[in-house]
C-alpha positions, 0 to 999 in steps of 0.5 A: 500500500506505501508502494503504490502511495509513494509511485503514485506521488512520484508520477504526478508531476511527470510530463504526460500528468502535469497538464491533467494536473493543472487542468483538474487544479484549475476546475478545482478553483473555480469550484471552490470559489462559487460554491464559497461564495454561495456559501458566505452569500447564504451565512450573509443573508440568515444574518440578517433575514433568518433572525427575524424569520425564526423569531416569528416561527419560533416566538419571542422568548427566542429573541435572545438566543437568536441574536447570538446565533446571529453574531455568530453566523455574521462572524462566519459569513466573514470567513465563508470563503476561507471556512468553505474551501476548507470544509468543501475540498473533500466534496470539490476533489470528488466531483473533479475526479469524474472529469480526469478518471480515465485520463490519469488511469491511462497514464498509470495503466500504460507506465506501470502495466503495460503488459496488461489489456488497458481498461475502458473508459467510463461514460462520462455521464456516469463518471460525473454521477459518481463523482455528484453522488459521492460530493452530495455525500460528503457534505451531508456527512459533514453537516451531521458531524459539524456540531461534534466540532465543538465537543473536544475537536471529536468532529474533526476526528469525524470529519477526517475518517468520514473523509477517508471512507468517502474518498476511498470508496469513490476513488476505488469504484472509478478505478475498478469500474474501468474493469468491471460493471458498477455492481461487480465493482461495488461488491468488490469494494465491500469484499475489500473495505477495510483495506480500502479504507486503510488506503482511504487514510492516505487520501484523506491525509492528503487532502487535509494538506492546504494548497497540495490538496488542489491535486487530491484528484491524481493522486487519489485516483493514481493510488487506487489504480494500483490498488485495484490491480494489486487486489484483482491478484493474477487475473489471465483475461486481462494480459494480451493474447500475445504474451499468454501465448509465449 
């Protein structure tokens, strides 16, 4: 597992990836920076809109305790860009992964494997399915696990090992669906799972980094190549008919 950690960040910057890399780093920014803003946007506006609205649903008595609530999200308004690109990254990298999947496999598959049948490109509506699916996930974990934040920092504990379950299993699903139907692919991420969360551990370290997490997508999605084909094991349908035949 360390092997294929260490070979995928020896191969992110190599010619044939650094443009996969600046391109997947320049989506990554722009997303970051609208679903940011829309975030400060949303803070900005419960401040001052939601306070009355609540107090009205809510009656009265809630007056004070809805002031506070409401210099608190001010104050978080403020940093909405900076809190959003942080609590965001996991959800962004995701969706930015559906786009350079099989761009980076080829990379890896004809470096590393090149006695081996490449696999087939997934449809890109389906890559981008995936990648929405497992965003919307993302976030939504980390909503439920926002409060925890507050109690003994248990929710960043939370926060990093719901993000090593969700990225490894996004990262390995892609991988191995280049071989496999999504179901077959499925079952073998759940015959696998604790060794693809082990491997999750390293993606979620990774995107834990500030600025370095921006190529979370290549390294993920390099690192879960080699995993996948370390756990398919020999598997003689996938060499070409010439070598099997020497």
């Amino acid at each position: 597992m360390l092997d294929a950690a260490v070979k995928a960040l020896s191969q992110m910057m190599s010619p044939p990836m650094r443009s996969i890399l600046w391109r997947s780093i320049g989506l990554a920014l722009v997303l970051i920076v609208v679903l940011a803003i829309g975030l400060q946007r949303l803070l900005s506006w419960f401040a001052t809109y939601g306070e009355v609205w609540l107090e009205g649903l809510l009656g009265p008595s809630w007056h004070s305790s809805l002031e506070v609530l409401s210099w608190i999200i001010s104050i978080a308004a403020g940093f909405g860009v900076v809190f959003g690109s942080v609590f965001l990254m996991p959800a962004i990298t995701s969706l930015v992964a559906s786009f350079f999947v099989d761009d980076v496999a080829d990379i890896v598959e004809r470096e590393y494997y090149p006695a081996e049948r490449p696999g087939t490109a997934l449809p890109f509506n389906q890559a981008i399915l995936e990648g929405i699916k497992t965003a919307l996930l993302t976030i939504l974990v980390y909503l439920l696990a926002l409060p925890l934040v507050f109690l003994a920092g248990a929710g960043f504990l939370i926060f990093f090992l719901a993000a090593a379950w969700l990225l490894g299993r996004e990262y390995f699903e892609l991988a191995a669906m280049r071989f496999r139907s999504p179901e077959d692919a499925k079952a073998m991420r759940r015959d696998n799972a604790a060794t693809i969360f082990t491997a999750g551990l390293f993606i979620a370290a990774f995107v834990s980094i500030p600025i370095v997490n921006l190529a979370t997508p290549i390294f993920g999605m390099a690192f879960m190549v080699h995993m996948h084909k370390r756990l398919s094991g020999p598997r003689p349908e996938l060499i070409e008919p010439a070598r099997q035949m020497r």
